[in-house]
N, C-alpha and C positions, 0 to 999 in steps of 0.2 A: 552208525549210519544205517538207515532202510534198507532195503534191498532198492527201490529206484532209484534213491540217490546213488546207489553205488552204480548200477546200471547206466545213469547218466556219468556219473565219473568216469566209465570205462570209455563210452562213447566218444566223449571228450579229449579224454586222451587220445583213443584212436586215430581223433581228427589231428591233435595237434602233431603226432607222427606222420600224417601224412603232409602237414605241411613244413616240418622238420625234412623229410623226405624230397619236396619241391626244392628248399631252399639249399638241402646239399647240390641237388645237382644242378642248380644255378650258380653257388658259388664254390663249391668244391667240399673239403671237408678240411676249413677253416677251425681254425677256436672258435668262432661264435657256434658256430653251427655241432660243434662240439658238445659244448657246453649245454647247448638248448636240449640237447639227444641226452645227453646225461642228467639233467634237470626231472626229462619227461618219464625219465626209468626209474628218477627216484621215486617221482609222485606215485609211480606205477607200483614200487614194493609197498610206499605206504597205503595206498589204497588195499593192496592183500594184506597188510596187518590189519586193516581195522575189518576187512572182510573173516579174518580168523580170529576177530574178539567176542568174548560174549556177547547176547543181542542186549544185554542189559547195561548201559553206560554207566560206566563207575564215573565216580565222583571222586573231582579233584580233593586232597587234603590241602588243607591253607596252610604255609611253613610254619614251623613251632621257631617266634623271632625272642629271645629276650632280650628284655629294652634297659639298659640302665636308665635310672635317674639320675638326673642330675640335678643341683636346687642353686640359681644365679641368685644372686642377693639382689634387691633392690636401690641399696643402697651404693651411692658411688666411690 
């Protein structure tokens, strides 16, 4: 990620804690509101892993699948 987009993800987050924050104290600190606070902390570590990866995106490898063949006859 760029540095703005990270910037923008931080902000983003910011916000969505604050209105994690609304919502507990309107409804207490239910499981939903649980969950949504746990969600936002995840997003939050991954966003500082991809902030401490090289600035160069690696590239995905494709699985190594081996295919059997199989040969159905034609005939019935």
């Amino acid at each position: 990620m760029t540095a703005p987009e990270i910037v923008e993800l931080r902000r983003a987050l910011g916000r969505l804690r604050q209105c994690v924050g609304s919502l507990r104290s309107r409804y207490g600190d239910v499981a939903a509101v649980q969950r949504l606070a746990n969600d936002i902390e995840r997003m939050d570590i991954d966003a500082t892993e991809l902030v401490e990866l090289d600035r160069t995106p690696r590239q995905r490898e494709a699985p190594r699948v081996e295919r059997e063949v199989v040969v159905v006859p034609d005939t019935p």
